[in-house]
C-alpha positions, -999 to 999 in steps of 0.1 A, spaced: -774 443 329 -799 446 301 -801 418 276 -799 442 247 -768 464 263 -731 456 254 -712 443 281 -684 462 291 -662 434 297 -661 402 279 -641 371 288 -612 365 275 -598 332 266 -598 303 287 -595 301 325 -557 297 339 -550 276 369 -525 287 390 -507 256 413 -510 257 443 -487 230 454 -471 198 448 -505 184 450 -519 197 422 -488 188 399 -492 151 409 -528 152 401 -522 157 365 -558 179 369 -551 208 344 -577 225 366 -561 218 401 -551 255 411 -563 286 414 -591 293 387 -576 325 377 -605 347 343 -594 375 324 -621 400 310 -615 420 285 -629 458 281 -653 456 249 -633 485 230 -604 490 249 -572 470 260 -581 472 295 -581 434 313 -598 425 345 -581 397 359 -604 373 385 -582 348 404 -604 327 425 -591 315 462 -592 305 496 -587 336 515 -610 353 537 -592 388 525 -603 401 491 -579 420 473 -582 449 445 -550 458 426 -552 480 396 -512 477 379 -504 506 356 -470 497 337 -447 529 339 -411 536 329 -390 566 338 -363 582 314 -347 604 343 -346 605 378 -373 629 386 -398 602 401 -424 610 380 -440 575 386 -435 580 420 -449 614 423 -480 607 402 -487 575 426 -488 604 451 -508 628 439 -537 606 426 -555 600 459 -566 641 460 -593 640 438 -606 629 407 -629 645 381 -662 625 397 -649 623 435 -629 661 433 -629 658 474 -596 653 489 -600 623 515 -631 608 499 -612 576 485 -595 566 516 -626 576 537 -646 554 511 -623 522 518 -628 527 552 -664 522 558 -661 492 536 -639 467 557 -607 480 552 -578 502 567 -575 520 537 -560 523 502 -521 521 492 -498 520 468 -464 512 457 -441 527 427 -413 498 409 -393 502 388 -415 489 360 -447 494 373 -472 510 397 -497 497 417 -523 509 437 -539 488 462 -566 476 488 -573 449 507 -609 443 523 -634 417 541 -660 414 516 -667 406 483 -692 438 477 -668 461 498 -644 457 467 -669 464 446 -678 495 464 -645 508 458 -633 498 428 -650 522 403 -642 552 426 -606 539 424 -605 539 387 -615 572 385 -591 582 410 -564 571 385 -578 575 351 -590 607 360 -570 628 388 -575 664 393 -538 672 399 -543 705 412 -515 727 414 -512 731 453 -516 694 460 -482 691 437 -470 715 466 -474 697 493 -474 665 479 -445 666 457 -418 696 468 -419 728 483 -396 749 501 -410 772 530 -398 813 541 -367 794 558 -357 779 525 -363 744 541 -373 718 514 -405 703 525 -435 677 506 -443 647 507 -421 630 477 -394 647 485 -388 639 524 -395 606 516 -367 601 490 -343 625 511 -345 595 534 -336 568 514 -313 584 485 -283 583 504 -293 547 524 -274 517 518 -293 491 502 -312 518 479 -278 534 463 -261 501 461 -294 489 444 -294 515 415 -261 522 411 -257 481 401 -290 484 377 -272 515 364 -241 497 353 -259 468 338 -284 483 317 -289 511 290 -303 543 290 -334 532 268 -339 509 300 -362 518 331 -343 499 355 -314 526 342 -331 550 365 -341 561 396 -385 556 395 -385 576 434 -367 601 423 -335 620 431 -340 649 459 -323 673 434 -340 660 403 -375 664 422 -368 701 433 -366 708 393 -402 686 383 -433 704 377 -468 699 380 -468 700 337 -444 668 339 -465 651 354 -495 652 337 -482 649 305 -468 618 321 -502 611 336 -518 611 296 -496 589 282 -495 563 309 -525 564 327 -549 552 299 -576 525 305 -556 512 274 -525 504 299 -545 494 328 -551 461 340 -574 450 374 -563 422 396 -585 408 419 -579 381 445 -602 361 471 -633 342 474 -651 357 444 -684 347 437 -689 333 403 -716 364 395 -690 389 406 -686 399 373 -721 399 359 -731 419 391 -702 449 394 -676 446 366 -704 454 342 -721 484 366 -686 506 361 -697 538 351 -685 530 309 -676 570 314 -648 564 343 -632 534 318 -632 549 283 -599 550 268 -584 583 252 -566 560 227 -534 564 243 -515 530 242 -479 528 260 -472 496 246 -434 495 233 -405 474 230 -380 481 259 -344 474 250 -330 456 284 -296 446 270 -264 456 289 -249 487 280 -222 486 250 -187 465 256 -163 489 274 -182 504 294 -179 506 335 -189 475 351 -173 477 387 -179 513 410 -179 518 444 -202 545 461 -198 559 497 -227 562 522 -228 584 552 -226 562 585 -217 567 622 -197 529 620 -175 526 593 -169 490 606 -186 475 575 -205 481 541 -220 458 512 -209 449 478 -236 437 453 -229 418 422 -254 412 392 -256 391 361 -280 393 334 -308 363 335 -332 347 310 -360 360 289 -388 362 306 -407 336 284 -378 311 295 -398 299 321 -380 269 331 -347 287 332 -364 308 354 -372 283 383 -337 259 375 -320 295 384 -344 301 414 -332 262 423 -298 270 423 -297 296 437 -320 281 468 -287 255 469 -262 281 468 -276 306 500 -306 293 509 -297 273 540 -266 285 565 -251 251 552 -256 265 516 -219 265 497 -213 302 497 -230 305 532 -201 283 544 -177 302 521 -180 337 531 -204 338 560 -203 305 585 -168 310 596 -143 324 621 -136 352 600 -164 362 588 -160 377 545 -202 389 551 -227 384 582 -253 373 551 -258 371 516 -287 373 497 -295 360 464 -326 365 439 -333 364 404 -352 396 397 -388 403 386 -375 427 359 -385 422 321 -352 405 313 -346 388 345 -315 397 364 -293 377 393 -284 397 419 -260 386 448 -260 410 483 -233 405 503 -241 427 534 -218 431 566 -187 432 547 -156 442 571 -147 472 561 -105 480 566 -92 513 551 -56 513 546 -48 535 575 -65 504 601 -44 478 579 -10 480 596 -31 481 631 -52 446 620 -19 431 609 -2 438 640 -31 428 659 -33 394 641 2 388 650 -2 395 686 -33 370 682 -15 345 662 -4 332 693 -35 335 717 -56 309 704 -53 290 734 -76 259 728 -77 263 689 -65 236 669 -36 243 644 -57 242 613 -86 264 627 -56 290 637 -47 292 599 -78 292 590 -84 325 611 -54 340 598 -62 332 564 -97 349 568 -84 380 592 -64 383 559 -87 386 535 -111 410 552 -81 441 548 -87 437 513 -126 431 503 -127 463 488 -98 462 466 -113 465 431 -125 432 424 -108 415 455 -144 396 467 -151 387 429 -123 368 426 -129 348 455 -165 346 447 -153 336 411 -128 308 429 -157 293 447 -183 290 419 -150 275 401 -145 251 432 -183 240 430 -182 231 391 -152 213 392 -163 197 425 -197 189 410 -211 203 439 -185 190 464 -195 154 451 -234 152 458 -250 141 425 -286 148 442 -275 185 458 -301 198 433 -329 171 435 -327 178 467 -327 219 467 -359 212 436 -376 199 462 -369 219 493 -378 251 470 -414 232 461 -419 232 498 -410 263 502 -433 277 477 -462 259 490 -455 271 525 -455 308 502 -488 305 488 -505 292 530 -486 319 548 -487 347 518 -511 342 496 -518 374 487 -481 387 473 -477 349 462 -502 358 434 -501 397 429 -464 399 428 -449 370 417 -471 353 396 -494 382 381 -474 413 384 -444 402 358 -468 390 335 -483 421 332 -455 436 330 -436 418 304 -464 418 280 -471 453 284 -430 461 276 -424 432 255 -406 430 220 -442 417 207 -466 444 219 -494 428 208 -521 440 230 -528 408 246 -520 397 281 -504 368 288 -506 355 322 -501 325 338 -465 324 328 -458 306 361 -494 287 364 -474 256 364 -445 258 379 -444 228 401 -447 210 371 -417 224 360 -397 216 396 -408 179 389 -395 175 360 -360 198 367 -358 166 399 -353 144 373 -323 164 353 -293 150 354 -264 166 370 -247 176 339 -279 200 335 -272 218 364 -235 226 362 -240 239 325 -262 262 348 -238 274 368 -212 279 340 -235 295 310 -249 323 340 -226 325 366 -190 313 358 -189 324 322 -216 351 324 -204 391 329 -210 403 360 -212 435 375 -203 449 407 -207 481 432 -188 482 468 -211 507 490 -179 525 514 -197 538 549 -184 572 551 -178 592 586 -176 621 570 -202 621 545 -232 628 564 -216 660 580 -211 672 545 -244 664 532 -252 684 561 -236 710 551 -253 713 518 -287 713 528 -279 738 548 -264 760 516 -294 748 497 -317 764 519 -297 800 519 -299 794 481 -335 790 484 -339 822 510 -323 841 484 -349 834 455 -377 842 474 -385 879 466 -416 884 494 -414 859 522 -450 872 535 -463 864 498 -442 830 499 -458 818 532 -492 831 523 -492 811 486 -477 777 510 -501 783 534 -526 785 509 -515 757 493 -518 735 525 -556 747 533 -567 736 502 -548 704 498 -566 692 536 -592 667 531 -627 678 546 -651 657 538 -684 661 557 -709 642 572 -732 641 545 -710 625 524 -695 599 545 -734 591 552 -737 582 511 -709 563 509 -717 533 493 -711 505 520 -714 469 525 -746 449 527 -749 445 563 -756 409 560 -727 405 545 -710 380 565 -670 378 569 -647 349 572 -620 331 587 -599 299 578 -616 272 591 -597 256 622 -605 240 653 -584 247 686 -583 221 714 -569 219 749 -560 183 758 -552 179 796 -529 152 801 -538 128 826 -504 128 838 -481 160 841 -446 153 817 -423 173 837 -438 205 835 -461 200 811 -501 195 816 -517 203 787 -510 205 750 -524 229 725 -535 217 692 -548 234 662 -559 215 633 -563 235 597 -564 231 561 -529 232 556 -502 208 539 -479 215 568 -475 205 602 -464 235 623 -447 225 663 -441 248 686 -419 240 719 -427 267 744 -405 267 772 -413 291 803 -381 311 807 -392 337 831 -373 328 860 -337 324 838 -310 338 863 -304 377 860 -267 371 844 -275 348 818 -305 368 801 -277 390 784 -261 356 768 -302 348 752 -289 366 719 -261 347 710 -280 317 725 -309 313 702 -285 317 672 -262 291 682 -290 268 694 -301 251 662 -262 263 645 -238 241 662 -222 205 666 -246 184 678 -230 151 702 -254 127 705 -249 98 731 -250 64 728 -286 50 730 -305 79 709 -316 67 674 -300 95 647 -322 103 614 -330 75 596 -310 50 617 -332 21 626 -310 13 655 -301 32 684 -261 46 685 -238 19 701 -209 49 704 -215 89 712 -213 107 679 -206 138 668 -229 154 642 -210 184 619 -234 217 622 -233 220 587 -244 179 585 -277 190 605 -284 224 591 -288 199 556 -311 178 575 -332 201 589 -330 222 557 -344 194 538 -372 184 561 -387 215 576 -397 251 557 -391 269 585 -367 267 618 -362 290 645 -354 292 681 -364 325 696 -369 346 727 -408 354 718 -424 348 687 -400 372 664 -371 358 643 -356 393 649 -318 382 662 -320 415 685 -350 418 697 -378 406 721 -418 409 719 -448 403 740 -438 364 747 -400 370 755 -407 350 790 -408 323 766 -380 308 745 -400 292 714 -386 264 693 -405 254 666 -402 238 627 -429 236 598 -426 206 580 -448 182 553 -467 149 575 -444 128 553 -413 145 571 -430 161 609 -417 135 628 -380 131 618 -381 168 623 -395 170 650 -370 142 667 -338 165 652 -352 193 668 -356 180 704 -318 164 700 -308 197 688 -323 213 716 -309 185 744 -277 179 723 -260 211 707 -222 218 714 -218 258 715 -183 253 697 -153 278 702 -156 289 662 -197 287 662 -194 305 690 -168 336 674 -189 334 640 -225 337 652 -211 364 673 -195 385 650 -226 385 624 -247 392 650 -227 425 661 -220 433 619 -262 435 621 -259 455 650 -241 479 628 -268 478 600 -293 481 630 -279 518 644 -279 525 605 -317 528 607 -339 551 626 -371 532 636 -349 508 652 -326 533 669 -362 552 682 -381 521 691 -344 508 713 -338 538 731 -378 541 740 -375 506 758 -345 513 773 -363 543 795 -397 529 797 -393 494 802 -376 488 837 -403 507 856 -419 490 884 -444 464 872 -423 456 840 -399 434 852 -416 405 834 -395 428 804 -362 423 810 -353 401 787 -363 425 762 -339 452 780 -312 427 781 -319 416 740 -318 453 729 -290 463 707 -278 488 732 -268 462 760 -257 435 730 -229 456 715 -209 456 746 -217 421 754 -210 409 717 -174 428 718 -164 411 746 -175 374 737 -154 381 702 -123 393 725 -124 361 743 -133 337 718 -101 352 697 -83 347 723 -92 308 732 -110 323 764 -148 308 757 -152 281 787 -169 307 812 -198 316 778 -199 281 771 -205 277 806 -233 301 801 -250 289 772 -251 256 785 -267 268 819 -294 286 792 -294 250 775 -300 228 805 -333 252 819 -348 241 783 -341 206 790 -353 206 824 -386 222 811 -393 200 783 -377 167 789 -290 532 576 -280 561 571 -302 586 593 -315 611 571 -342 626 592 -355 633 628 -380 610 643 -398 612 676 -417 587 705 -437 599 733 -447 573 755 -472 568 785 -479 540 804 -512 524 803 -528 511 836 -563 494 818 -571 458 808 -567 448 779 -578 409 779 -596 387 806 -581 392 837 -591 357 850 -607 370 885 -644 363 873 -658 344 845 -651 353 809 -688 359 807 -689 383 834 -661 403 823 -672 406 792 -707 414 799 -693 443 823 -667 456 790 -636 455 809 -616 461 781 -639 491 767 -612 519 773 -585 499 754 -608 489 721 -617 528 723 -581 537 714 -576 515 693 -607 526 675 -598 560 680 -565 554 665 -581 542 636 -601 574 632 -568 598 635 -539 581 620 -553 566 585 -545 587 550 -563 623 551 -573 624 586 -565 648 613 -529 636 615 -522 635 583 -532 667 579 -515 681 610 -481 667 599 -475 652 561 -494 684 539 -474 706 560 -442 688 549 -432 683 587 -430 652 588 -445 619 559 -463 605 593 -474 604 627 -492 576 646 -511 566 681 -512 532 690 -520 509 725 -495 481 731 -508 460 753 -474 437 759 -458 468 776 -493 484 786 -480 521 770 -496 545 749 -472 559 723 -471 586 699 -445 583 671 -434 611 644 -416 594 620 -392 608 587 -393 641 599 -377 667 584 -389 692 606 -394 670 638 -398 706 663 -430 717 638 -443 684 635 -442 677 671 -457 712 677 -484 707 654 -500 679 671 -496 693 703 -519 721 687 -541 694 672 -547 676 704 -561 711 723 -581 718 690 -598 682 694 -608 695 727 -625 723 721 -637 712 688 -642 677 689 -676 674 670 -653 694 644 -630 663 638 -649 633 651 -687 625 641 -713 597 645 -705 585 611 -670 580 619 -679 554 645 -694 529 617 -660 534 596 -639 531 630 -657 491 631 -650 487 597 -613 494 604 -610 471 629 -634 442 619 -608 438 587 -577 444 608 -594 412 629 -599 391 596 -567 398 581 -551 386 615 -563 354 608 -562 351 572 -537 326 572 -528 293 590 -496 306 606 -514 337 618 -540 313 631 -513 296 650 -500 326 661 -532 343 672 -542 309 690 -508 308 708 -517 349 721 -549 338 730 -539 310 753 -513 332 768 -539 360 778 -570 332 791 -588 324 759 -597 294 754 -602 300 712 -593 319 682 -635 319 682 -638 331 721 -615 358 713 -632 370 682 -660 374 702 -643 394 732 -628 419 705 -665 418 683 -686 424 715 -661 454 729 -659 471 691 -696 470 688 -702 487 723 -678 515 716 -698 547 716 -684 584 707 -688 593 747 -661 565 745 -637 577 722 -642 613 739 -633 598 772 -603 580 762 -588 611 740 -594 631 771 -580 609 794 -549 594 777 -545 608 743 -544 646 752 -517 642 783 -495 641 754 -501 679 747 -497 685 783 -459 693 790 -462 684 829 -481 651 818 -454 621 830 -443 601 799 -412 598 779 -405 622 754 -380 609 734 -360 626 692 -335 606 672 -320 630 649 -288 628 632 -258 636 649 -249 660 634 -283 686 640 -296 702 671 -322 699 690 -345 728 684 -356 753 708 -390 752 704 -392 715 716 -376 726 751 -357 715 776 -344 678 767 -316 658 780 -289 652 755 -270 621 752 -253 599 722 -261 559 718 -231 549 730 -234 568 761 -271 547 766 -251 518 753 -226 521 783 -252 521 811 -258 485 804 -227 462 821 -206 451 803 -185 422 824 -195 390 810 
């Protein structure tokens, strides 16, 4: 910049420095922390916000505060509809293309309810820059062409089927669970003057009436530079801002002198109104549903009743031994499977509790449960007395949870039984959950830096003093800069503190409620009106031929195309620009002398203030008929009585036990609770209760915990391993929450799609080293959960405790929702290597590019799937379908091709079929030289954001070892060597030779559509093999 020009952005006020951990509260270094500058625009309100860290990913988000009076989505829609063009970049495509030859997989965005955000995260410092004036002017100054609202937004075709993008996306979610329950409970709590009153996605109706007017006007009074603040995160150099905040084009940032500034009046709606509804939800199991309660919170300027909330409520659900854990979910008869607990990032904050997996008993099943408790009553067998009542007391309660009001009174009993217990006698409960949540916050900003900053710290700041009674035009950030000061100072509060807490905003405050009823009938119905929508929409259409012509027209214009040229002036990074990782070292120490099994241990050291352990115990061989007991066995594990024997030393004991004794589960969950961040004990690396991965011939234990506290916890883990009881009632509990998710589970298409595909691919020959995962699925567990809850009830559990201690003593001997829309998964197996094979040096395979084939998917996958690129437009502008993707997997060596939110899964499919052939004859058409450079810079971020982190470290160091490398740096250089080599003869070869089968009806594969139950098949796709879930589900045996 000149020495006589104006800078365009000027700093404003004094650096903030946001903690990072304990560490830098102790320090009593104001400037400990992330050094966090704000610039303001010279004329405008418009802040760029610098915060200044450790991670090798730079991140650009640009927040645009945004409120909704209705529920058209108008937010939502305008997010949308701002990537097709803008007044200097008019070309469709060029922004994501853009981020995509600059070390990154693209651009994104979310809608809230308060805000937008638009997003990218890239590898380099001047990548960022690259991108972020194009960005701007992307969302200051979007073309919004008419026919982009068309596809984008909401269409309906010659058939009167409602198509676009916005609109198949919300007709997913509208009538889902979670999202209904969600804005039905901010709907009773707020006003209308409120945002959070209304829906910011938008209601499928509501859409089909918004037009492309709407949303501009929307677009010019929101989407001024006045309104827009910049948030970038990483490694920035301290001449960032000198070098490329001040080089924005001053054109693409002037304001229009619109400023959306305003008080927004969060208070609850007037006395008398409706505080308590219940909603029904279209479900194939009416077995359970949820019921959500919410409270209004502090101010956001209360700060530290902000985190003594966040510390109470970490005491109240955040450990299974957590009082209202025990209450209504750790228990024979179970009131929830979980509950969830937050205090919302809204302006006024807001407590929310979820209590999800709620037995659901209509009154016609009553009489039936009554009668079957008293047949039960008496079937205990090895119960005791006192845990038979207990059962009958809970068997009771769950006919009535969804009585008006029946759950709040026994949630308002046990909040009542807490105060007056002063939580059940511990005077420290709350020193103790302080400082469990300052762990766990310092474990957030290691493992996720990134939302730590933008979302919880940044995000409500800007937020708040955008909407805040005070417009002022300043931003205040930093609101939470020193919130571990704060914890520190809440350990020392005296108990009396913390039970007027619990009285001013949960006992005494109002709360509100909503009971979400699954509904057998519902979805049929819905059906049913789609169905009449679309004859109501034939019937408007005065020329079909015109109709079709003006979508088809629409569609053409609304593809991206950009060419050649233009991808060859895209601004790109300095190729010396040299990318990062977390600095670690990996080592291999060979023991001199085998323990047990064990010859070598893996260590990886790292600048973290954690230390991670990992127990891998081989589990490859586990006998055929216990694999199906694995479930229930790694939720038990670390859940259960533990009986130590005489001669161990327990926690802090300084002498060894004289006497075996028996540790309460709830006694050890504390314990572990208060040393370690993070337990699990898993089949693979996955905390998914259902579910395997790559590693599931592995059953991993493993803890994070601070030095101070890593070996204690890593003693309590071994015992826990070695010394668990599976108890009768841990045994019925951890059963019956497990099937209740099961329930949510087949509520939710990816899962359903992603089940049913393993179930047919992945006991072919050469994949038996998968059968665990086969055995994990939902579809065998439902059966196998059933029948462990009938014979728990019943007092028959020695022949599974039998079982899970068989599972138990291996490891010692080894170590001393609703369905809205059609979705579809073609899959082919993949015969290619994908890592070293070990037959020959790593330097000779690598030299000879043994794994060129696979790295030329995955680049090719890169090229095809990403925003505006032959996918996307084969599929999403069409309105067939919001998405389609290819992608290797190398743990269960298939190819697969997924079609996902569908709404017109026999076009979409169709369409890509038609795609693939076109590639063929036209591939210089759809795949050019320039693509190759932008298909490396895809996949050299992917690499660095896979090890931006020290538990991804871990992670990738733990998959290396696995597959022959002997580093995270050796396989860097295997992946860096194999991208660079990758030519377009390459990517030709491997489309031809994998990708195109799928186009090819005699090709073998899988060809596999989840639709709702209640739609057919569609000709066009066929001939296919019809069957329902629980006719896959009964292939798998179910004799335990």
């Amino acid at each position: 910049m000149d020495n006589n020009e104006k800078p365009l952005f000027i700093k404003d006020g004094d650096d903030v420095f946001i903690q990072r951990n304990s560490n830098d509260s102790e320090s009593n270094n104001p400037t400990d922390g992330f050094r966090t500058s704000v610039y303001k625009h010279f004329e405008s309100n418009m802040r760029v916000v610098v915060c200044r860290t450790s991670s090798p990913v730079f991140t650009l988000n640009i927040y645009v505060p945004t409120a909704s009076t209705n529920d058209k989505g108008i937010p939502h829609t305008l997010e949308h509809l701002v990537f097709s063009g803008s007044k200097r970049y008019p070309t469709r495509g060029y922004m994501d293309a853009l981020a995509a030859h600059n070390y990154s997989v693209g651009i994104n965005a979310w809608t809230s309810v308060d805000h937008t955000c638009y997003t990218l995260a890239a590898a380099a410092e001047d990548a960022v820059a690259n991108v972020l004036p194009v960005f701007l002017d992307h969302i200051l100054n979007p073309l919004l062409h008419n026919e982009n609202f068309v596809t984008e937004v909401y269409h309906y075709d010659e058939t009167g089927k409602e198509k676009g993008v916005v609109f198949s996306e919300m007709s997913l979610y509208e009538n889902n669970e979670v999202v209904r329950g969600y804005y039905r409970l901010n709907g009773l709590m707020y006003n209308s003057s409120a945002t959070y009153m209304h829906c910011n996605g938008g209601r499928t109706g509501d859409i089909s009436k918004l037009t492309n007017e709407e949303i501009t006007d929307y677009h010019r009074k929101y989407y001024d530079a006045n309104n827009v603040t910049v948030v970038l995160t990483g490694t920035f150099s301290d001449e960032f801002e000198e070098t490329y905040l001040q080089a924005i084009p001053p054109d693409i940032v002037q304001s229009r002198g619109c400023d959306s500034r305003a008080f927004m009046d969060c208070s609850p709606r007037r006395d008398g109104h409706l505080r308590h509804d219940s909603l029904r939800f279209p479900s194939s199991n009416a077995s359970s549903g949820t019921i959500n309660f919410g409270w209004h919170g502090p101010e956001h300027q209360d700060v530290e009743t902000r985190v003594a909330l966040k510390i109470l409520i970490e005491y109240l659900v955040g450990t299974s031994s957590g009082p209202l854990n025990l209450r209504f979910v750790e228990r024979s008869s179970p009131l929830a499977s979980s509950v969830r607990m937050s205090l919302e990032n809204s302006i006024n904050k807001a407590i929310t509790l979820w209590f999800s997996g709620v037995p659901y008993a209509p009154q016609s099943a009553n009489n039936n449960n009554n009668n079957n408790n008293n047949n039960n009553d008496n079937g205990q067998g090895d119960a005791s007395k006192e845990d038979r009542m207990e059962h009958a007391k809970g068997s009771e309660e769950t006919l009535h949870l969804f009585e008006e009001r029946y759950l709040e009174n026994i949630l308002a009993s046990e909040l009542k039984r807490i105060y007056d217990s002063r939580f059940d006698g511990d005077e420290l409960a709350l020193e103790k959950a302080a400082k469990r949540m300052a762990n766990l916050l310092t474990a957030s900003v290691e493992d996720k830096q990134i939302d730590f900053l933008q979302r919880a710290q940044l995000a409500p700041d800007i937020v708040a003093s955008h909407f805040s009674s005070e417009p002022d035009g300043k931003l205040h950030i930093g609101s939470l800069a020193r919130q571990f000061d704060v914890i520190t100072e809440l350990t020392k509060r005296p108990v009396e503190y913390w039970l007027a807490l619990l009285k001013k905003w949960l006992i005494d405050g109002t709360v509100y409620s909503v009971a979400m009823i699954p509904d057998l009938e519902l979805g049929s119905k819905l059906e049913t009106e789609r169905k009449e929508k679309e004859q109501a929409n034939v019937a408007k259409i005065v020329d079909k031929d015109a109709h079709a012509t003006f979508i088809k027209t629409a569609v053409e214009k609304s593809k991206s195309n950009i060419s050649d040229e233009m991808k060859r002036g895209m601004a790109k990074p300095d190729p010396s620009s040299k990318t990062a990782t977390l600095p670690h070292k990996q080592n291999l120490v060979v023991l001199d002398k085998a323990i047990g099994p064990v010859t070598a241990v893996q260590t990886i050291n790292a600048d973290t203030g954690f230390v991670e352990a990992q127990i891998q115990i081989p589990i490859g061989d586990i006998p055929e008929e216990l694999r199906v007991y694995l479930v229930l066995f790694q939720d038990v594990l670390l859940d259960t009585d533990l009986v130590l024997p005489a001669g161990v030393i327990y926690d802090n004991d300084k002498e060894a036990l004289k006497d075996e004794k028996r540790i309460q589960y709830s006694e050890f969950a504390s314990k572990m609770a208060d040393l370690a961040t993070l337990r699990n004990a898993c089949v693979g690396r996955g905390l998914e209760q259902i579910s395997s991965n790559a590693l599931d011939s592995f059953f991993v234990v493993g803890f994070s915990a601070t030095c101070n506290n890593y070996l204690l916890a890593l003693r309590l883990t071994i015992q826990g391993i070695m010394f668990s009881e599976f108890t009768p009632d841990r045994i019925l509990t951890c059963a019956q929450n497990i099937l209740t998710s099961i329930v949510k589970r087949k509520r939710t298409a990816d899962s359903i799609l992603l089940a049913v595909e393993s179930h047919f691919t992945d006991v072919l020959p050469g994949n038996e080293q998968l059968s665990n995962k086969r055995h994990m699925s939902f579809l065998a567990q439902e059966a196998v959960l059933t029948n462990i809850i009938e014979k728990a009830k019943s007092g028959k559990v020695d022949e599974i405790i039998r079982k899970l201690k068989d599972i138990q003593n291996i490891l010692v001997q080894a170590t001393v929702e609703s369905l809205q829309t059609s979705l579809a998964l073609f899959s082919r197996k993949l015969d290619i290597p994908f890592y070293p094979t070990g037959k020959r040096s790593f330097n000779d395979e690598l030299t000879d590019l043994i794994s060129l084939d696979y790295f030329a998917l995955q680049m090719l996958s890169a090229l095809i799937v990403r925003a505006d690129a032959p996918l996307s437009n084969a599929v999403r502008s069409k309105g067939y379908s919001y998405g389609a993707r290819v992608y290797a997997a190398p743990s269960s060596r298939k190819l697969l091709l997924q079609v996902y939110q569908a709404p017109d899964v026999a076009k979409a499919i169709g369409a890509i079929k038609q795609l693939f052939v076109d590639m063929q004859k036209n591939w210089d058409s759809y795949i050019s030289d320039s693509d190759i450079s932008q298909g490396r810079s895809i996949m050299k971020y992917r690499m660095v954001a896979s090890q931006s982190t020290t538990k991804m470290i871990l992670a990738q160091s733990v998959i290396n070892s696995i597959h022959g490398f002997d580093s995270v740096e050796q396989y860097n250089t295997w992946c860096n060597t194999h991208i660079a080599a990758v030519k377009m003869s390459d990517l030709r070869r491997v489309f031809e030779k994998y990708v195109l089968g799928f186009a090819d009806s005699d090709c073998p594969m899988l060809r596999l559509v989840v639709t709702p139950s209640n739609v057919e098949i569609p000709a066009e796709l066929g001939p296919y093999e019809k069957k329902t879930l629980e006719e896959i589900s009964a292939t798998y045996k179910t004799d335990n």
